[in-house]
C-alpha positions as CSV (number, residue, x, y, z in Angstrom):
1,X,114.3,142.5,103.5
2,X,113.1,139.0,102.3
3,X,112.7,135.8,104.1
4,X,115.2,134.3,102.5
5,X,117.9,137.6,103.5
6,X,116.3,137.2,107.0
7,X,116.5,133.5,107.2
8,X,120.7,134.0,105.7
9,X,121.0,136.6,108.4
10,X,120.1,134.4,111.0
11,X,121.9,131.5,110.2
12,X,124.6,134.0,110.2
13,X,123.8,134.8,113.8
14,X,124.3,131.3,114.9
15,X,127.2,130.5,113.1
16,X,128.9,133.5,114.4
17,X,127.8,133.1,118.1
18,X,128.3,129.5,117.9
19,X,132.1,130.4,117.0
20,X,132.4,132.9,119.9
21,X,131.5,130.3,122.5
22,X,133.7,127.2,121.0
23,X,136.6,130.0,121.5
24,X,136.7,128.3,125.4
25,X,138.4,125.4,124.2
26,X,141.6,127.6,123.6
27,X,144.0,127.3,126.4
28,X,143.7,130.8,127.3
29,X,140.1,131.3,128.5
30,X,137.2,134.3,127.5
31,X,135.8,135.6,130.3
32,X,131.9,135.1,128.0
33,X,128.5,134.8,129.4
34,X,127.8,130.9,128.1
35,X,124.0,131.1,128.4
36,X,123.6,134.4,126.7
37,X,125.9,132.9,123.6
38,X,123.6,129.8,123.8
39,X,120.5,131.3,123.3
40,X,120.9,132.9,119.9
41,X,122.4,130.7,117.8
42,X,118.9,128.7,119.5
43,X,116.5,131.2,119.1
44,X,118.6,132.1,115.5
45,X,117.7,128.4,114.0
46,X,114.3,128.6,115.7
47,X,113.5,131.2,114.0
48,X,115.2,130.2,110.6
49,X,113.3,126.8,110.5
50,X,109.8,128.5,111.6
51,X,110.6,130.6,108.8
52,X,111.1,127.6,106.3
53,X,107.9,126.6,107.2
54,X,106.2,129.3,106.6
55,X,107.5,129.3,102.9
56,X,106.4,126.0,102.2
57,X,103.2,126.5,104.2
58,X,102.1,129.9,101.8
59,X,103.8,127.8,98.7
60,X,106.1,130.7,97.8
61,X,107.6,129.4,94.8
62,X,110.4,131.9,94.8
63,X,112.6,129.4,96.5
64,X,114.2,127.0,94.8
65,X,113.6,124.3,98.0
66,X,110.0,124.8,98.0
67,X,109.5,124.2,94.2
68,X,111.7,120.9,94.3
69,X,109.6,119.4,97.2
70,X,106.0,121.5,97.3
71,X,102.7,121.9,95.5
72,X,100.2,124.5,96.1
73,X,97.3,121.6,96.5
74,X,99.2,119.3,98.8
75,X,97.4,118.5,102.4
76,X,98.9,121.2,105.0
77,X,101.0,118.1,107.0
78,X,103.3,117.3,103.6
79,X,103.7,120.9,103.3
80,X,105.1,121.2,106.8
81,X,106.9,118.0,106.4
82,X,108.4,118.9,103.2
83,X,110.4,121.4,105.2
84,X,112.3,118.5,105.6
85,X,112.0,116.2,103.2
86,X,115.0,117.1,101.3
87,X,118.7,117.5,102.1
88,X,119.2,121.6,102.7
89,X,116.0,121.6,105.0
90,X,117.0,118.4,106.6
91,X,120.2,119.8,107.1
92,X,118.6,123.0,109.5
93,X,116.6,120.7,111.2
94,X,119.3,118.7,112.5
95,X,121.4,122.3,113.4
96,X,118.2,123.5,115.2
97,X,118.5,120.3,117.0
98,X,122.1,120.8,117.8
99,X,121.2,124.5,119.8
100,X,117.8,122.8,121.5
101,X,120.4,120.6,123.3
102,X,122.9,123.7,124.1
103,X,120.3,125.6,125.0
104,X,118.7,123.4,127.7
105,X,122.2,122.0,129.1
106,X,123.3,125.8,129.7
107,X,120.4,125.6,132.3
108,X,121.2,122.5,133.8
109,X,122.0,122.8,137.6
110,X,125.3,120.5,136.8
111,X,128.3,122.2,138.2
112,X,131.4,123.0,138.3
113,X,131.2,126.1,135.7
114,X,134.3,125.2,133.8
115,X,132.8,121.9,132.9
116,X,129.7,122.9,131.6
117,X,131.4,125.5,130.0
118,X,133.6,122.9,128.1
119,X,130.8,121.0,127.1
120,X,129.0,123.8,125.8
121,X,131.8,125.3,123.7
122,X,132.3,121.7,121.7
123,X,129.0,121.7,121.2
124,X,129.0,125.1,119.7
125,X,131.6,124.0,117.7
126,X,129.7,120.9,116.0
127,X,126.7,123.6,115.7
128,X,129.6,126.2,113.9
129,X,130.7,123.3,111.6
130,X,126.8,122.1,110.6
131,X,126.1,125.8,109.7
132,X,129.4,126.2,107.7
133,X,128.1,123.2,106.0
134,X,124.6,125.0,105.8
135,X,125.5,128.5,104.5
136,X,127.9,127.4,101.6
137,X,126.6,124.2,100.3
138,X,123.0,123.5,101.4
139,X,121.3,126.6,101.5
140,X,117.8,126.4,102.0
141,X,116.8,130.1,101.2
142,X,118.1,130.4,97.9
143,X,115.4,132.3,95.5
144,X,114.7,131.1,92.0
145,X,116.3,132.9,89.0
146,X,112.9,132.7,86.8
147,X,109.3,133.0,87.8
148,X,107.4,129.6,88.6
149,X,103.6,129.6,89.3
150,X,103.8,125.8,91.0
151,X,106.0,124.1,92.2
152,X,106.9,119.9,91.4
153,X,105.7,118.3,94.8
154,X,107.1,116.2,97.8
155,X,108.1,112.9,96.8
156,X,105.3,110.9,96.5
157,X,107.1,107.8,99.0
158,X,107.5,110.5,101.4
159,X,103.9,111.3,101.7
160,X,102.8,109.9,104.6
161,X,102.1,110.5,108.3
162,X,105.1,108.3,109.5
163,X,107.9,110.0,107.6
164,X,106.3,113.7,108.2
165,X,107.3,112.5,111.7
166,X,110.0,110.1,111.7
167,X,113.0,112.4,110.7
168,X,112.8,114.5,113.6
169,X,112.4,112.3,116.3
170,X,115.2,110.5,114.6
171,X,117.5,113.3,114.4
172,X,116.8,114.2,118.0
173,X,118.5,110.5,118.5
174,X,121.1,111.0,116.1
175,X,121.8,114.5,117.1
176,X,121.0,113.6,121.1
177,X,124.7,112.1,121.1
178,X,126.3,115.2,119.9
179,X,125.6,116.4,123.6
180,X,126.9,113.1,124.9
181,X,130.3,113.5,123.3
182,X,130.3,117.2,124.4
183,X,129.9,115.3,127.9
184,X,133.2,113.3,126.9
185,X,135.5,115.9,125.8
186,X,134.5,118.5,128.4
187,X,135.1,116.3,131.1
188,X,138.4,115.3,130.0
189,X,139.6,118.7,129.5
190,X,138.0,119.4,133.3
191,X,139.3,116.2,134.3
192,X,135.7,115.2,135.5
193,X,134.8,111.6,134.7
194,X,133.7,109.6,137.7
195,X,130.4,108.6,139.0
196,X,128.9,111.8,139.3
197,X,129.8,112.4,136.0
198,X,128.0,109.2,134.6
199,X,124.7,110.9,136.5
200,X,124.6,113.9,134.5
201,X,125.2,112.1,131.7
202,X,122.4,109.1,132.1
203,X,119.8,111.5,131.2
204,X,120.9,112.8,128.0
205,X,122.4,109.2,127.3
206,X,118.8,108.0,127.5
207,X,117.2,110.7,125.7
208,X,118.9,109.8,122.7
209,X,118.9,106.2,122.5
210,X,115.1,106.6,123.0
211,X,114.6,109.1,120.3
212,X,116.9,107.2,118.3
213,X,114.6,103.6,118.7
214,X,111.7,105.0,118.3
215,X,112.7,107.0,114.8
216,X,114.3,103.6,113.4
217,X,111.1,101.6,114.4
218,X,109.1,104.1,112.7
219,X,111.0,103.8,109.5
220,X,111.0,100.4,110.0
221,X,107.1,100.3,109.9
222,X,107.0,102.8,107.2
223,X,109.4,100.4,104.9
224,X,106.6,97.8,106.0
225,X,103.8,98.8,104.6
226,X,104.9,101.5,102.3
227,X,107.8,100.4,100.3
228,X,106.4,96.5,100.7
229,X,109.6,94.5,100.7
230,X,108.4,92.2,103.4
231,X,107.8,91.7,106.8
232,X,110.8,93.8,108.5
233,X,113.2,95.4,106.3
234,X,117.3,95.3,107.1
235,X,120.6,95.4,105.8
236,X,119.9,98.5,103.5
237,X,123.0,100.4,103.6
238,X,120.8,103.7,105.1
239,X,119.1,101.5,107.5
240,X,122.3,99.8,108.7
241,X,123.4,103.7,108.7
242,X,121.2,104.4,111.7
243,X,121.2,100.8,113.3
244,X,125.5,101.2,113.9
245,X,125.3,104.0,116.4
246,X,122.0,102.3,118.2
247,X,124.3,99.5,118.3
248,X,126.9,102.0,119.8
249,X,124.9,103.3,121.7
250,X,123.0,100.9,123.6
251,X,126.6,99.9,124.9
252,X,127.7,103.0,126.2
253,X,124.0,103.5,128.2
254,X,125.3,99.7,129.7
255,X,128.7,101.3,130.4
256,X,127.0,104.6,131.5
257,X,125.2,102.3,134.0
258,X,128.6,100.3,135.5
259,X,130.1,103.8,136.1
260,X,127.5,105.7,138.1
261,X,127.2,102.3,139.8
262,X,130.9,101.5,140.4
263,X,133.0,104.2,139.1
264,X,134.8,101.8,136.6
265,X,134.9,101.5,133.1
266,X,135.5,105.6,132.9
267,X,138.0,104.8,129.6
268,X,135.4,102.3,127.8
269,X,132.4,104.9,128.2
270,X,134.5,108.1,126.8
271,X,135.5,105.9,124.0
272,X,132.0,104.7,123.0
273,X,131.2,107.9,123.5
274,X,133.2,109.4,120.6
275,X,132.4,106.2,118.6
276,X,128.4,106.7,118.7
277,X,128.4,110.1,117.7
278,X,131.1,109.3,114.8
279,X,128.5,106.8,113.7
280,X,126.1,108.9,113.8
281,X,128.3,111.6,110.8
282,X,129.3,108.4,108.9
283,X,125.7,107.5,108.9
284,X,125.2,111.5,108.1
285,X,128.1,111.2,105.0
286,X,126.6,107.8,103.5
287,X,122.9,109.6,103.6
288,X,124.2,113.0,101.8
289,X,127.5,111.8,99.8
290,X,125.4,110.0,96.9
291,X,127.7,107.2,97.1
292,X,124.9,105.3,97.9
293,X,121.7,103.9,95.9
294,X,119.2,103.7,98.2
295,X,115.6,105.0,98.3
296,X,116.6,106.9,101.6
297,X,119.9,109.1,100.1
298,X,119.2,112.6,100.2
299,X,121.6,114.4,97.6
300,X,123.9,113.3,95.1
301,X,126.8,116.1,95.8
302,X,130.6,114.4,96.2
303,X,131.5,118.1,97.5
304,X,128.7,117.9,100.6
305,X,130.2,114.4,101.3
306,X,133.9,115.6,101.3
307,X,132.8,118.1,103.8
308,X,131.2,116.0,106.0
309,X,134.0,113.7,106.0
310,X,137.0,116.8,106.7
311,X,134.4,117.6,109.8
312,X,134.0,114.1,110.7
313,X,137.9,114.2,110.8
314,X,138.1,117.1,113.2
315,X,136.1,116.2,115.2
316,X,137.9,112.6,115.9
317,X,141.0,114.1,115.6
318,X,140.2,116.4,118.7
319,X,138.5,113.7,120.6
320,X,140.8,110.7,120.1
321,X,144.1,113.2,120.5
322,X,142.0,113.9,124.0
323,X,141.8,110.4,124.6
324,X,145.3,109.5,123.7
325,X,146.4,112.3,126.6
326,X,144.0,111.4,128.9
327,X,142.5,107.8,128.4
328,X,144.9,105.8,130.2
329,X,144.8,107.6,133.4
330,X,140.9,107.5,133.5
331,X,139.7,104.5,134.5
332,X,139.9,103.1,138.6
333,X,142.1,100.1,139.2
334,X,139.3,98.1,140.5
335,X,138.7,94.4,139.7
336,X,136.0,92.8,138.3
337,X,134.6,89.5,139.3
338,X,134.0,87.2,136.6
339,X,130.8,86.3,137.8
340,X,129.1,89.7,138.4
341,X,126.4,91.7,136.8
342,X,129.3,94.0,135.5
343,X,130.7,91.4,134.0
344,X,127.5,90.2,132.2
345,X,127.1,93.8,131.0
346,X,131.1,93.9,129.5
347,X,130.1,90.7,127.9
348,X,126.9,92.3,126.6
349,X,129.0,95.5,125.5
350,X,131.4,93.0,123.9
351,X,128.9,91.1,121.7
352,X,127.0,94.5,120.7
353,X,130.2,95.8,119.3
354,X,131.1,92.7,117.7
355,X,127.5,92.9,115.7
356,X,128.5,96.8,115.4
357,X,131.5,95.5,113.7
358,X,129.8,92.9,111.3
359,X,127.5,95.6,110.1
360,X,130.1,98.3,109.5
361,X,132.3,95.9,107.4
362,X,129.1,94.9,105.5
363,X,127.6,98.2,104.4
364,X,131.1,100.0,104.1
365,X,133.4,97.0,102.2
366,X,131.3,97.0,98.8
367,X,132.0,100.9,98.7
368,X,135.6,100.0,99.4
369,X,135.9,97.6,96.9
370,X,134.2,99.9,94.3
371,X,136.0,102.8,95.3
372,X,139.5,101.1,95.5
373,X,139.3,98.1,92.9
374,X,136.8,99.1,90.8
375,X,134.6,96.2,91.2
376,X,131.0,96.2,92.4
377,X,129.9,93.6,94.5
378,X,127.0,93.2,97.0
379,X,126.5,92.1,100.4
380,X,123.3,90.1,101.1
381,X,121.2,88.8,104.2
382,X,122.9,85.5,103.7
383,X,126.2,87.7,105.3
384,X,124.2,88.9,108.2
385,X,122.4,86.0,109.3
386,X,125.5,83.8,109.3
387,X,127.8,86.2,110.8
388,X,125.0,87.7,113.5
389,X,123.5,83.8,114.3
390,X,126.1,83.2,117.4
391,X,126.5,86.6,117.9
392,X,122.7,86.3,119.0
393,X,122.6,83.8,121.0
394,X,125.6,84.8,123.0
395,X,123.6,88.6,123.1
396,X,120.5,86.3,124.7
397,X,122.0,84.0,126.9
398,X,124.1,87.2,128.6
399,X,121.1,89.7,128.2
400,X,119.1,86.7,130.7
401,X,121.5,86.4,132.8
402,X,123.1,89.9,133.6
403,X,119.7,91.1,135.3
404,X,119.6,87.9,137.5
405,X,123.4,88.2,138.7
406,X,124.7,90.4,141.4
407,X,127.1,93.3,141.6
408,X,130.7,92.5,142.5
409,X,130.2,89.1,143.1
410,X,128.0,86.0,142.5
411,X,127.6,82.3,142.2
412,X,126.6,80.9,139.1
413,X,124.1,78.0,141.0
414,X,122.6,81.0,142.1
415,X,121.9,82.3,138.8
416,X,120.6,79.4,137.7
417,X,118.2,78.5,140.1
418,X,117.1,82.1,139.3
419,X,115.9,81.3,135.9
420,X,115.7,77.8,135.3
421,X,112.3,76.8,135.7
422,X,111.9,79.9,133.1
423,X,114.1,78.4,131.1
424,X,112.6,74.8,131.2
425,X,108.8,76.4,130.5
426,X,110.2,78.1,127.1
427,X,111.9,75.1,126.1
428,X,108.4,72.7,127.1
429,X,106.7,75.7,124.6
430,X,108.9,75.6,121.9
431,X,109.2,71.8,121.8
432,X,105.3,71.4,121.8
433,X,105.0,73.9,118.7
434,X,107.8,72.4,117.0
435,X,105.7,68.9,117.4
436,X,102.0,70.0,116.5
437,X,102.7,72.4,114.2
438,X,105.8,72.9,112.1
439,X,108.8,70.6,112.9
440,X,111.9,72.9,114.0
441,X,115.9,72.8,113.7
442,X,118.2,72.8,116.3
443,X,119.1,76.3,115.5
444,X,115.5,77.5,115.3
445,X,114.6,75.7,118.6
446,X,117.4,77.6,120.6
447,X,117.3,80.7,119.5
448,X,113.0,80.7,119.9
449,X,113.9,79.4,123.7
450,X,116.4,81.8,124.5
451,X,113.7,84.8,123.3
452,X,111.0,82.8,125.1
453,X,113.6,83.0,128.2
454,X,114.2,86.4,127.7
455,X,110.6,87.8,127.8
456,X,109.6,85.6,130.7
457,X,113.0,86.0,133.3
458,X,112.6,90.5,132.0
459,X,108.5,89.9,133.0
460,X,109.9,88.5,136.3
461,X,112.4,91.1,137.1
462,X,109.9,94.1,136.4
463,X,106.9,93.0,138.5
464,X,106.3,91.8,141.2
465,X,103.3,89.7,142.9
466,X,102.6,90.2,146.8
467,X,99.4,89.2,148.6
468,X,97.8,89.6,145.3
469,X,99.0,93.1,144.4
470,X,101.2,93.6,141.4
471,X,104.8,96.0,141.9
472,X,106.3,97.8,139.3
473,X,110.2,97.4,140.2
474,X,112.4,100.1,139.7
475,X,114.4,97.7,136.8
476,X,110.7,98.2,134.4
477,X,112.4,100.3,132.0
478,X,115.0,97.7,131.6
479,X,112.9,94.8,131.6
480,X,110.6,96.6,128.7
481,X,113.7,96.8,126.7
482,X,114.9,93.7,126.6
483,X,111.0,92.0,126.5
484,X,111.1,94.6,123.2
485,X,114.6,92.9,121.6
486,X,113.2,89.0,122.7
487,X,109.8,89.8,121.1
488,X,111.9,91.6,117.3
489,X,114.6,88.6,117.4
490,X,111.1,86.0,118.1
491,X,109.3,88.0,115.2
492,X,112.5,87.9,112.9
493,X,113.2,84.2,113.5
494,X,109.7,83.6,112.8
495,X,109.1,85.2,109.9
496,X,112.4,83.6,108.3
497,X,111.0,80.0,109.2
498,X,107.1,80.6,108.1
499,X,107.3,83.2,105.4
500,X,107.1,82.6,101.8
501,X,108.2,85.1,98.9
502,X,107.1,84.8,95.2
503,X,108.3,87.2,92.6
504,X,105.6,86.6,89.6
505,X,104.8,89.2,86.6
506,X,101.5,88.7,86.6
507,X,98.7,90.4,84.0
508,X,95.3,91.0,84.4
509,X,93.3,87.6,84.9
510,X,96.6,85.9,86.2
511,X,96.3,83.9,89.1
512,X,98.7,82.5,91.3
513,X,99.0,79.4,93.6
514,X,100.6,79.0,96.5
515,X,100.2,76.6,99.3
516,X,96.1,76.3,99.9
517,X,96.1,80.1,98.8
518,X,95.1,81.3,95.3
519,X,95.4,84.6,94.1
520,X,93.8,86.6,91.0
521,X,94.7,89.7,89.3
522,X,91.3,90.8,88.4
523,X,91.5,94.6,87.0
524,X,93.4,97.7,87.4
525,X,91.8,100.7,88.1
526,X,92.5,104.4,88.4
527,X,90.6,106.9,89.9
528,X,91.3,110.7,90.7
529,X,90.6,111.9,94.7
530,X,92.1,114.4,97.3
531,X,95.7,112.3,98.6
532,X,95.0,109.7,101.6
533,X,96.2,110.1,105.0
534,X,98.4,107.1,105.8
535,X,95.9,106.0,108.0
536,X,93.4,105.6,105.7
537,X,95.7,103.9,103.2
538,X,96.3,101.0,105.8
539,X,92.3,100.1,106.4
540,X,91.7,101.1,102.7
């Protein structure tokens, strides 16, 4: 048997366990052993994805996927990464993703059985539906029909340390919320969603919204220094791809937080909840349809994106038909003071799905237009910034004070003593640079102060000074996370004040002027050597 039969057999392992244990969600239950049925599609795409490996690893050339994306010289890492660097291998990745996640919830100590075994079986049936996918349109085992000695390399963009890393700790964020909606369906079957429910889910909430911020700021720093289109780079339709169901999902870890708190908000958290994994397969669909034209877009197949959008139907279909029964009776009659952390944290939720909104309708409206009136038009920064400016500083002004505000009920003096003299220090700051060094507007001012405001207030409520000893608080984590969104809305208002672009052709012996700065175009040079780490390239 060859790899390739061995690596078809096992897929065909998974998908066929992985059907057997999504047969629970039938009314009339299997009496099945749900950790047993868990392990092999696991141990199945293990397997299958060490075995892809190994074929780019030994550059066996009688597979079509290693001679697209391998060459028998390349360094060891871009053969490895290569296993990915391309749709079909991608594609197993992201399945072998799916069963990690299966397989380490079926030994979770969460009870009662029929839950997890809900859970579970949806699960299996997004892993059944990603290895349908897998088997008769992505294949990554197929063999070549002729002979071929070497094979035509990875893509030279894609070699580099960053993105031999980057998909998979991104997929683990993309995929991390496949387990989350399994959460939301499985307890609405089991009629579990209440506080203790939110505390399983936390966890696996958090996982995933990590994995998912740290794969988009590695891309981000990758576009930075590899693609060189500036200082950050946004509002790529594949970026904004993977920035949607952050946005999704930072709102549901807010409302995750409410309900384990309070046991409210039970409808709002099921529904984001569907709505970040969706994102996440819309995302998926505009990466592997081809109906976008971006350096990111993995194939160029209509009939891979027409799958991905019939399973992208099922899957809401099952989930919203769920809510529709169930939704309404979910959520505890309990009301909310207006002046509350809560509150702040609706607010927040409120303003995230707002931006959610203005990014959807900007990446998806020129494909509407193009698709429905024939007519191609483009949707720049100038859209974003104007839509997204008071979106902002609403996001601010509620992100400072939601941490300073109490549960239930507060008073808003309180709140403001809190974190005025914060406020005032920022403000003194931002006026005395806007003075000395580079004369501000209004808008600029504001939105700097509010950052300023931001770091300083989440500084305050992480740490803590007593008799000269400094306390870590148990708030840390969320103080870190909102010092890290004042310090990228700081960086990307400065950059759009200071920065200066200048597109110029420029020749050998060109120079070019600008400000106090002159620069030459002395020579061009090429030379032959063994391929740089991206390390090296950055100090080279």
């Amino acid at each position: 048997m060859t790899i390739g039969n061995l690596g078809n057999l096992l897929m065909l392992i998974c998908l066929l366990a992985s059907l057997t244990q999504s047969l629970y969600l039938l009314p009339k239950k299997i009496d099945i052993d749900y950790r047993v049925l868990s392990r092999a599609p696991f141990f199945a795409s293990l397997l299958a994805f060490t075995l892809l490996i190994y074929i780019f690893v030994s550059s066996d050339f009688n597979y079509q996927l290693v001679v697209n994306n391998s060459h028998s010289e390349k360094p060891v890492i871009y053969k490895i990464a290569g296993a990915w660097g391309n749709h079909e291998g991608s594609l197993l990745l992201w399945i072998l993703v799916l069963t990690i996640f299966n397989f380490i919830f079926s030994y979770s100590k969460i009870r009662p059985v029929d839950f997890k075994k809900n859970v579970m079986a949806f699960q299996s049936l997004m892993i059944f539906g990603f290895t349908l996918f897998l088997l008769f349109t992505s294949n990554p085992f197929l063999e070549t029909e002729i002979t071929v000695n070497e094979g035509l390399g990875l893509n030279p963009v894609l070699q580099d340390l960053l993105l031999a890393i980057h998909p998979p700790i991104l997929y683990v964020g993309y995929v991390g919320y496949s387990i989350v909606l399994s959460f939301a369906v499985g307890g609405m079957i089991s009629n579990k969603i209440d506080r203790e429910w939110a505390e399983w889910l936390h966890p696996w909430v958090l996982i995933a919204w990590i994995f998912l911020t740290l794969g988009i700021g590695l891309g981000s720093f990758w576009a930075y220094y590899e693609l060189g289109w500036g200082g950050y780079w946004f509002w790529d339709p594949v970026e904004n791809a993977s920035l949607m169901p952050w946005l999704a999902g930072t709102a549901l870890f807010h409302c995750v937080i409410i309900l384990e708190k309070k046991n409210i908000l039970q409808s709002w958290t099921i529904l984001l909840s569907i709505l970040t994994f969706s994102l996440s397969l819309i995302g998926t669909f505009l990466v592997r349809s081809g109906i976008l034209n971006s350096v990111h877009t993995f194939a160029s197949d209509p009939a891979r994106g027409l799958f991905i959008l019939i399973f992208l139907a099922i899957i809401l279909i099952i989930s919203f038909t769920l809510y529709a029964f169930k939704g309404p009776a979910l959520d505890n009659k309990n009301e909310m003071n207006l002046v509350s952390k809560e509150s702040a944290i609706l607010a927040n939720n409120w303003l995230l799905l707002s931006t959610l909104f203005v990014v959807f309708l900007g990446t998806l409206y020129p494909l509407g237009t193009d698709l429905f009136l024939q007519k191609s038009i483009s949707v720049g920064p100038k859209y974003y910034i104007l839509s997204l400016l008071p979106i902002t500083i609403l996001l601010l002004l509620t992100m400072i004070v939601g941490p300073n505000a109490k549960w239930q009920n507060d008073k808003i003096l309180n709140i403001i003593l809190s974190i005025n003299k914060l406020f005032i220090i920022s403000l003194a700051i931002i006026f005395g640079f806007s003075i000395y060094f580079a004369e501000l507007q209004l808008t600029q001012i504001t939105l700097l102060t509010l950052c300023l405001t931001l770091i300083f207030v989440s500084i305050k409520n992480g740490l803590r000074v007593n008799h000269g000893y400094t306390i870590i608080k148990s708030s840390l984590g969320q103080s870190l996370a909102h010092i890290g969104f004042g310090l990228l809305i700081l960086s990307v208002v400065g950059n759009a004040t200071f920065a200066q672009e200048k597109i110029f052709q420029a020749k050998v012996n060109d120079t070019l002027i600008l400000d106090d700065h002159m620069f030459k175009f002395n020579s061009v040079e090429q030379t032959e050597g063994k391929t740089l780490m991206p390390l090296q390239q950055l100090f080279i």
